[in-house]
PyMOL Python script that loads the backbone (N, CA, C, O; Angstrom):
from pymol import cmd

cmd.read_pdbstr("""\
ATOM      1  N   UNK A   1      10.109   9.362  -0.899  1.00  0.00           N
ATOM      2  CA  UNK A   1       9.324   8.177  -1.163  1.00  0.00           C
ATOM      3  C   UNK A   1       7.976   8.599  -1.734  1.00  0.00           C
ATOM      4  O   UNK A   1       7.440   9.631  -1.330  1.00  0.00           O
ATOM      5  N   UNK A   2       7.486   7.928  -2.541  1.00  0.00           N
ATOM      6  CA  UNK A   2       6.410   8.177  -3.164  1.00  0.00           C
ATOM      7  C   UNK A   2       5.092   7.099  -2.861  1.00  0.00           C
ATOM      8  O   UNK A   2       5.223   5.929  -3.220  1.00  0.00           O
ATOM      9  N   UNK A   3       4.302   7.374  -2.441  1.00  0.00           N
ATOM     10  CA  UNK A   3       3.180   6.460  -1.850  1.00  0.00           C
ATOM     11  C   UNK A   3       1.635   7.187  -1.964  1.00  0.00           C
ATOM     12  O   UNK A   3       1.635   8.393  -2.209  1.00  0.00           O
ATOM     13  N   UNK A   4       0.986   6.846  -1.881  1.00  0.00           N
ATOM     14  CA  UNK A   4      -0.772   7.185  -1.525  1.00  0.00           C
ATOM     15  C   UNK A   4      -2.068   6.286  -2.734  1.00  0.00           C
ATOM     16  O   UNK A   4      -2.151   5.212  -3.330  1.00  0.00           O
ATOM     17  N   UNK A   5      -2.848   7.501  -2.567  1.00  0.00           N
ATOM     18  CA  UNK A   5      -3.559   7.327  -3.412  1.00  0.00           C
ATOM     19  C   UNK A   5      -3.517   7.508  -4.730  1.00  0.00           C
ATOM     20  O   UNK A   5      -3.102   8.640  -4.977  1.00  0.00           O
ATOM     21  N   UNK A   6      -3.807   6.784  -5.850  1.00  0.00           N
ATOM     22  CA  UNK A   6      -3.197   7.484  -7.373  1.00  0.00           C
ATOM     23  C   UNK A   6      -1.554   6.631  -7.935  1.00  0.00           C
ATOM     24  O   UNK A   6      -1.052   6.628  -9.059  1.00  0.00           O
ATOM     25  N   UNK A   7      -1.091   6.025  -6.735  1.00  0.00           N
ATOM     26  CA  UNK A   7       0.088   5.014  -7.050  1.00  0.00           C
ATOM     27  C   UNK A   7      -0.193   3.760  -7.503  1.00  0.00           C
ATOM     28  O   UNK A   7      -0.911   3.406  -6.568  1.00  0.00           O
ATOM     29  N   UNK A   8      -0.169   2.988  -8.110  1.00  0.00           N
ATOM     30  CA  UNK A   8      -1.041   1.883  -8.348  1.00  0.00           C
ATOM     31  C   UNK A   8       0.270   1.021  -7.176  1.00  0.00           C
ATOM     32  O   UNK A   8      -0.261   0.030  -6.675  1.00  0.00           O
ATOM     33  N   UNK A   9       1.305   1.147  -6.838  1.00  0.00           N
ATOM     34  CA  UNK A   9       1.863   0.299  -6.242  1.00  0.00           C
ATOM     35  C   UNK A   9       1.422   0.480  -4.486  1.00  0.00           C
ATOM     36  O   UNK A   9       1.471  -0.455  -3.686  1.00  0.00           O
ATOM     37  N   UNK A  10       1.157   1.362  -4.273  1.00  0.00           N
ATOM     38  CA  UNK A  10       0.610   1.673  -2.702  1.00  0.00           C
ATOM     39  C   UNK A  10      -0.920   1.974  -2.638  1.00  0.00           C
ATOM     40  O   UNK A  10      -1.566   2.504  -1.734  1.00  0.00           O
ATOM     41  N   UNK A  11      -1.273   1.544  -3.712  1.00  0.00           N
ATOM     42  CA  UNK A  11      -2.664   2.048  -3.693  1.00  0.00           C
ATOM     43  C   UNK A  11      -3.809   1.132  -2.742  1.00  0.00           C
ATOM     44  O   UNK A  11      -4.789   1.694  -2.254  1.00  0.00           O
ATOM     45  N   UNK A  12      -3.630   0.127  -2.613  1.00  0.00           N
ATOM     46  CA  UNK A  12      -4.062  -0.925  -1.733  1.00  0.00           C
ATOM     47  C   UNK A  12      -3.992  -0.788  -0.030  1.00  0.00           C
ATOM     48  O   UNK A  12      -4.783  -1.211   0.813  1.00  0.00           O
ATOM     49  N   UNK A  13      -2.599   0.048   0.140  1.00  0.00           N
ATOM     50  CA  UNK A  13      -1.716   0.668   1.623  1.00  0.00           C
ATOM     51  C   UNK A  13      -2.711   1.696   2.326  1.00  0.00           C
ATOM     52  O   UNK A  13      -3.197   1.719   3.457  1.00  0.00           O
ATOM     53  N   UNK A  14      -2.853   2.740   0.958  1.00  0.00           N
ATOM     54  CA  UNK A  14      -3.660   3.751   1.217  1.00  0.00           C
ATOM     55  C   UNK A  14      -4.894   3.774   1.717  1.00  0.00           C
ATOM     56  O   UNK A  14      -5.312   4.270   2.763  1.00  0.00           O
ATOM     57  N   UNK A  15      -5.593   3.017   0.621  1.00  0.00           N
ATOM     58  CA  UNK A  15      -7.113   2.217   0.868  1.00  0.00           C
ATOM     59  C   UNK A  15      -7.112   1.982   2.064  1.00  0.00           C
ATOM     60  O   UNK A  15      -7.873   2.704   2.708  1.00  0.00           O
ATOM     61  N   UNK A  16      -6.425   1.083   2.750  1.00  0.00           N
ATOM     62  CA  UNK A  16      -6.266   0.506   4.311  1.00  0.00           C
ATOM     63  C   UNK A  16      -6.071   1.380   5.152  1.00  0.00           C
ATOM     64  O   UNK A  16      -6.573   1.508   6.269  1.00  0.00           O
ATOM     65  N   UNK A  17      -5.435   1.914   4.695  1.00  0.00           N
ATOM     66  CA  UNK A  17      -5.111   3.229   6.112  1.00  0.00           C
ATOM     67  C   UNK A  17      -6.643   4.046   6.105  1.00  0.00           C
ATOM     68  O   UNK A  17      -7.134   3.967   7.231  1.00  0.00           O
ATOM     69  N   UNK A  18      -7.331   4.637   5.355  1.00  0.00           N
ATOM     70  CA  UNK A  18      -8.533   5.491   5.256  1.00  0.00           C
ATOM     71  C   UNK A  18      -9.366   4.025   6.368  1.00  0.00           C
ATOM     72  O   UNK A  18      -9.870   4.282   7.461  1.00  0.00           O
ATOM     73  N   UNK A  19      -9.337   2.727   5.829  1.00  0.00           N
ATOM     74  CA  UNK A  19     -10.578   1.908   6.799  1.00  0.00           C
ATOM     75  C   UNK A  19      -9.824   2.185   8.174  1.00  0.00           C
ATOM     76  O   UNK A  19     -10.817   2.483   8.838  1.00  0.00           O
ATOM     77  N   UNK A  20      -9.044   2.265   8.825  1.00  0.00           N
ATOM     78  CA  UNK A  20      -8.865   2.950   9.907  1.00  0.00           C
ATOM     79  C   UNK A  20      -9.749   3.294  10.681  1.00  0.00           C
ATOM     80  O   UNK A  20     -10.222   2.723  11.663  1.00  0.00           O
ATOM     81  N   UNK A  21     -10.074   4.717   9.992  1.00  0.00           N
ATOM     82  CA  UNK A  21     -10.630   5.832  10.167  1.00  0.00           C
ATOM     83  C   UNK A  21     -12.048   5.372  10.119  1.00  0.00           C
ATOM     84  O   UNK A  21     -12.713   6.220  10.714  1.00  0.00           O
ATOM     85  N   UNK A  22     -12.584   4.694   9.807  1.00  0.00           N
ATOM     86  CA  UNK A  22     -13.853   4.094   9.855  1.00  0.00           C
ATOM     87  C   UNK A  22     -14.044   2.627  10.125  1.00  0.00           C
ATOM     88  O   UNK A  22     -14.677   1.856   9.403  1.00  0.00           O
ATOM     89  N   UNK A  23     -13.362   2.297  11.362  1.00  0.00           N
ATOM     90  CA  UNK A  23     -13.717   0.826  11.839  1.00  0.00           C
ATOM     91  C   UNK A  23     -15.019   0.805  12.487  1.00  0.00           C
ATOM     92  O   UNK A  23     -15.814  -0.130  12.590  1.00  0.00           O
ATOM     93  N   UNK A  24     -15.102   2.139  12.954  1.00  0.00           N
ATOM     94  CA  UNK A  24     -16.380   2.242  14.074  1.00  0.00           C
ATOM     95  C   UNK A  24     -17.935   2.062  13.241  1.00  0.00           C
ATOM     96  O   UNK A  24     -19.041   1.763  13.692  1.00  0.00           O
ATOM     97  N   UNK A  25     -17.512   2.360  11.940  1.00  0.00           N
ATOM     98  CA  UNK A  25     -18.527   2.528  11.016  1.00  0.00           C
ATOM     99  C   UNK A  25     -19.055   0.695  10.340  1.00  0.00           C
ATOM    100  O   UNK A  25     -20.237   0.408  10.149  1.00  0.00           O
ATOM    101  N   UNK A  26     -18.282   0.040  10.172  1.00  0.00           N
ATOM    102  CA  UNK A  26     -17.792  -0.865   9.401  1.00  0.00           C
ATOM    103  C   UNK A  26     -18.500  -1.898  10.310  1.00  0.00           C
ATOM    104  O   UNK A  26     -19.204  -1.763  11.311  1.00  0.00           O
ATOM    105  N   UNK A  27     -17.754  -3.762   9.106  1.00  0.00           N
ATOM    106  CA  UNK A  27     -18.075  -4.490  10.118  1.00  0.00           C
ATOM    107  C   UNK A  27     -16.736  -5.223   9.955  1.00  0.00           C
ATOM    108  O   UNK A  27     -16.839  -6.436   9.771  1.00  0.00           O
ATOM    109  N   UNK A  28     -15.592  -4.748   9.987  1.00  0.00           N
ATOM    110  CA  UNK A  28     -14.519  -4.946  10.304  1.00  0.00           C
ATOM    111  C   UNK A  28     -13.746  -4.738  11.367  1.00  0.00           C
ATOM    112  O   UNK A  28     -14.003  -3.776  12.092  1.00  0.00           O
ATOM    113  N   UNK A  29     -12.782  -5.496  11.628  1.00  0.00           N
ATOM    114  CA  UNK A  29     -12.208  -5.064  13.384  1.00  0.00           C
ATOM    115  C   UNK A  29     -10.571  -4.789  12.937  1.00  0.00           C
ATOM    116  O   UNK A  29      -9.962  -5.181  11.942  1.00  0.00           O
ATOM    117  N   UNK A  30     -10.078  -3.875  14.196  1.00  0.00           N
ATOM    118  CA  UNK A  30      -8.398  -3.282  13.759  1.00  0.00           C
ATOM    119  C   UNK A  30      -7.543  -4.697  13.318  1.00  0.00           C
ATOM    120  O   UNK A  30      -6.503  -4.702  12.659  1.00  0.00           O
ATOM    121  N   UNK A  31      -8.245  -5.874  13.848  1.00  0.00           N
ATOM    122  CA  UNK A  31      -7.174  -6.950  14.137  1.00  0.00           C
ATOM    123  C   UNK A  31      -7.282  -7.361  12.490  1.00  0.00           C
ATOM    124  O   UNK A  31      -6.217  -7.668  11.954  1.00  0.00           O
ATOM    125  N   UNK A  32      -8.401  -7.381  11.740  1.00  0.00           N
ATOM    126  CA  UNK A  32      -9.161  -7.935  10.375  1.00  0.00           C
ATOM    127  C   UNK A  32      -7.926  -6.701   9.786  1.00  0.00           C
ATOM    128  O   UNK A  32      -6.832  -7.181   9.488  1.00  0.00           O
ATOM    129  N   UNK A  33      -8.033  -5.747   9.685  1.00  0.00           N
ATOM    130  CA  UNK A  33      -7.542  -4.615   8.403  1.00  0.00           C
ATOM    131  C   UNK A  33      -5.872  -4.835   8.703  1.00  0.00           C
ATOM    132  O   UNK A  33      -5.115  -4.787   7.734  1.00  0.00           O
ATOM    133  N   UNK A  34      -5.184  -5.135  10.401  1.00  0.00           N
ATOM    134  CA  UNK A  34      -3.849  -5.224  10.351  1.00  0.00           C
ATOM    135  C   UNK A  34      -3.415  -6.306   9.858  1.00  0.00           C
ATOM    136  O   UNK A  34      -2.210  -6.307   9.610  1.00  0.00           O
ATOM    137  N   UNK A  35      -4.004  -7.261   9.623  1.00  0.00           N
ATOM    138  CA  UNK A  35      -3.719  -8.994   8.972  1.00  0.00           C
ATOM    139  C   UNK A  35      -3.531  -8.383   7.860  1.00  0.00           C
ATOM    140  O   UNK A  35      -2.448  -7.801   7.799  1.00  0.00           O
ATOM    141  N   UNK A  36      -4.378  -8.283   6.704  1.00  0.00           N
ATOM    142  CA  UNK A  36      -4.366  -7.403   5.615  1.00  0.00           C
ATOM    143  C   UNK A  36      -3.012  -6.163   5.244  1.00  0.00           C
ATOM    144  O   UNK A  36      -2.476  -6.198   4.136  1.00  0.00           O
ATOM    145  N   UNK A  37      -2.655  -5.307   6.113  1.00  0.00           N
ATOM    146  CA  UNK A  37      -1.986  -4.602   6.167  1.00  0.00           C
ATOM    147  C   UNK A  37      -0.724  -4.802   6.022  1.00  0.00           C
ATOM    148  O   UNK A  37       0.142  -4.058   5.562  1.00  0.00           O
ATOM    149  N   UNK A  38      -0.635  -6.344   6.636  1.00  0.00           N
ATOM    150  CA  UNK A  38       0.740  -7.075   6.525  1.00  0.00           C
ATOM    151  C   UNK A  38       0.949  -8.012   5.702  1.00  0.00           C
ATOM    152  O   UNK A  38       2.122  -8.384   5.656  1.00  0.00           O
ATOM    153  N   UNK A  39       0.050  -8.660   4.864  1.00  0.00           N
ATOM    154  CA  UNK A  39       0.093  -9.247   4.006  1.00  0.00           C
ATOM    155  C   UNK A  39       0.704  -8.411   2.431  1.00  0.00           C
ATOM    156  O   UNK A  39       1.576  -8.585   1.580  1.00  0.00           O
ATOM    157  N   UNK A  40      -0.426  -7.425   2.757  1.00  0.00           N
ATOM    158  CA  UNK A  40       0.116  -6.352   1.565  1.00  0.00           C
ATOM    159  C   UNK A  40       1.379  -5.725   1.710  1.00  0.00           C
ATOM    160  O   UNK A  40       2.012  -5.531   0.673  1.00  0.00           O
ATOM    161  N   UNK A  41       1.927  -5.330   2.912  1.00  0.00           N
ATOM    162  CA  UNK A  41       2.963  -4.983   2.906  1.00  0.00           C
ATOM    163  C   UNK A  41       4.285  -6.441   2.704  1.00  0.00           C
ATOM    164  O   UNK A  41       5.389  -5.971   2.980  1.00  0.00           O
ATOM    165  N   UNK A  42       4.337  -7.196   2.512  1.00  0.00           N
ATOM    166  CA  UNK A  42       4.924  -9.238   2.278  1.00  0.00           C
ATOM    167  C   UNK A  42       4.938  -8.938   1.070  1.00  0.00           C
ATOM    168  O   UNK A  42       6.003  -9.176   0.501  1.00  0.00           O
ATOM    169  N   UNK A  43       4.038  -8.446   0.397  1.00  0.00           N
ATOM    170  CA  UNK A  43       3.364  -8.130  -0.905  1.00  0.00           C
ATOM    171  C   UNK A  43       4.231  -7.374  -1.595  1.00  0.00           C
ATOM    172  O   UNK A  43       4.866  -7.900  -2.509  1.00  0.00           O
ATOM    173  N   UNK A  44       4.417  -5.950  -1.268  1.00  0.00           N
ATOM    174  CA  UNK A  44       5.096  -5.131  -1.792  1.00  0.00           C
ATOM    175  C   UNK A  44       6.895  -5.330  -1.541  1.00  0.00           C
ATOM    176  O   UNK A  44       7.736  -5.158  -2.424  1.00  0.00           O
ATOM    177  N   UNK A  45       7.174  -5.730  -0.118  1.00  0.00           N
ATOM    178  CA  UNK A  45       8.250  -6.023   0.492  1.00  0.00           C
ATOM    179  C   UNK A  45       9.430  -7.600  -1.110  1.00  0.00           C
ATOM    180  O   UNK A  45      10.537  -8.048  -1.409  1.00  0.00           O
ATOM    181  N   UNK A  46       8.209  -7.635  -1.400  1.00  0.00           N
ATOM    182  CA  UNK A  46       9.131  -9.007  -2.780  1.00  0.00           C
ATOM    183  C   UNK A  46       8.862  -8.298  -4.226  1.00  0.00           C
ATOM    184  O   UNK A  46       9.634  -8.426  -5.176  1.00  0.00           O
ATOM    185  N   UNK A  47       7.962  -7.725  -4.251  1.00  0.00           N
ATOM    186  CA  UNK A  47       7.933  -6.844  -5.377  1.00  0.00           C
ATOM    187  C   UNK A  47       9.156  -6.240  -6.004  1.00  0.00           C
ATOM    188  O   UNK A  47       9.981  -5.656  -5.302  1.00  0.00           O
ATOM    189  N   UNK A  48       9.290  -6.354  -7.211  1.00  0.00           N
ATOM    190  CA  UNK A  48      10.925  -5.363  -7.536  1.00  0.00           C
ATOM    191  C   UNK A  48      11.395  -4.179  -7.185  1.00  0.00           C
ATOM    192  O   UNK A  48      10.710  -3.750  -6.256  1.00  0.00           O
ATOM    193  N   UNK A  49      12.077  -3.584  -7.426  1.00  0.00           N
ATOM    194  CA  UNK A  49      12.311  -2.237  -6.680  1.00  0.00           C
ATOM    195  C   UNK A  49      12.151  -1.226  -8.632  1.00  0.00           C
ATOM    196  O   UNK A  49      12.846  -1.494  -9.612  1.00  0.00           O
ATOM    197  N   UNK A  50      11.207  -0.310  -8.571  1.00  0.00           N
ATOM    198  CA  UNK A  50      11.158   0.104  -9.923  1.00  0.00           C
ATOM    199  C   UNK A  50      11.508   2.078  -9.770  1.00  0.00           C
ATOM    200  O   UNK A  50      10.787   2.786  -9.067  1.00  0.00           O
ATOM    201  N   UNK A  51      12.453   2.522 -10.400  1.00  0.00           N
ATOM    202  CA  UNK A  51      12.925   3.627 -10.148  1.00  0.00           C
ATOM    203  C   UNK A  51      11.782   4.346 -10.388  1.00  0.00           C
ATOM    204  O   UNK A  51      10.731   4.086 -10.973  1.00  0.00           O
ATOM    205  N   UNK A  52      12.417   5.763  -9.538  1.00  0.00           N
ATOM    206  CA  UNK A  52      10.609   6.650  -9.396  1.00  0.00           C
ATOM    207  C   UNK A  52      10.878   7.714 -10.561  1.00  0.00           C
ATOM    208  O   UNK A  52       9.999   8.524 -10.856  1.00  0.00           O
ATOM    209  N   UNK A  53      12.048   7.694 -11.181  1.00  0.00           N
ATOM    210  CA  UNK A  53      12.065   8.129 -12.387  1.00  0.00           C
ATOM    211  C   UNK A  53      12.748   7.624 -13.821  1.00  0.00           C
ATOM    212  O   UNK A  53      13.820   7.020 -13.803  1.00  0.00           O
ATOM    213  N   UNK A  54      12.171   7.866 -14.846  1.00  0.00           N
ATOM    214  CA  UNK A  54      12.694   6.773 -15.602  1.00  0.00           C
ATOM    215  C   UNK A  54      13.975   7.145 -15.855  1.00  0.00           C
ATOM    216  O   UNK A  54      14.263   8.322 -15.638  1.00  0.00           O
ATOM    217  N   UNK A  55      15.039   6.200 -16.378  1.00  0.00           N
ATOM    218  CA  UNK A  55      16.843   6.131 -16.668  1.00  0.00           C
ATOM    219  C   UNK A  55      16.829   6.046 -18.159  1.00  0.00           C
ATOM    220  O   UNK A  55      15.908   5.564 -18.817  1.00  0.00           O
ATOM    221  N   UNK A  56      17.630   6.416 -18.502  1.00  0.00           N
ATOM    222  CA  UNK A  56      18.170   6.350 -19.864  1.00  0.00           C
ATOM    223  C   UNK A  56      19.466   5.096 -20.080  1.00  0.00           C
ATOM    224  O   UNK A  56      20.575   5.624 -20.171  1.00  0.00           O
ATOM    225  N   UNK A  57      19.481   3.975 -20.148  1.00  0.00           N
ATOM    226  CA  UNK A  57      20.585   3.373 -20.539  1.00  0.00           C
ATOM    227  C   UNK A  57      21.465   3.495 -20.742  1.00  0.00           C
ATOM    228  O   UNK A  57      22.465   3.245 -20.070  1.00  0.00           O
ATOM    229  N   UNK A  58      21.285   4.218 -22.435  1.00  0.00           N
ATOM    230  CA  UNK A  58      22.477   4.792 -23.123  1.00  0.00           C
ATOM    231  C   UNK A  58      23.303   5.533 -23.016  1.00  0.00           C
ATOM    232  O   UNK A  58      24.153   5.766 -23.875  1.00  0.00           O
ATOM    233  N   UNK A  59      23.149   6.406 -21.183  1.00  0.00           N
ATOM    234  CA  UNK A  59      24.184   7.026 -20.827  1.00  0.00           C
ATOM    235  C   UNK A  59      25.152   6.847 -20.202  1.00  0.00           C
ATOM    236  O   UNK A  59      25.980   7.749 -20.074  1.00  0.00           O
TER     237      UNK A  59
END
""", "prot")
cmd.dss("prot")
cmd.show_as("cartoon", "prot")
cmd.util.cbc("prot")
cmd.orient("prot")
């Protein structure tokens, strides 16, 4: 599976996971970033499914 930072399709996932790591810092709470977390994932979950490498048709 291919995911992180630099994916434009998980790139939003990633982002979220790093605020994590800095709730303590923030003025966001775990409950604020997991709403989010699941929305984006609703998000991606209807999204098409796009191969992680490209196909040739004509074969």
């Amino acid at each position: 599976m291919r995911y992180g930072h630099g994916l434009p399709l998980t790139e939003r996932l990633a982002e979220l996971d790093d605020e994590y790591d800095v709730l303590e810092f923030g003025d966001r709470t775990a409950d604020q970033v997991d709403a989010e977390v699941t929305a984006e994932a609703r998000r991606l979950a209807a999204h098409p499914i796009i191969p992680a490498q490209p196909t040739d048709a004509s074969s």
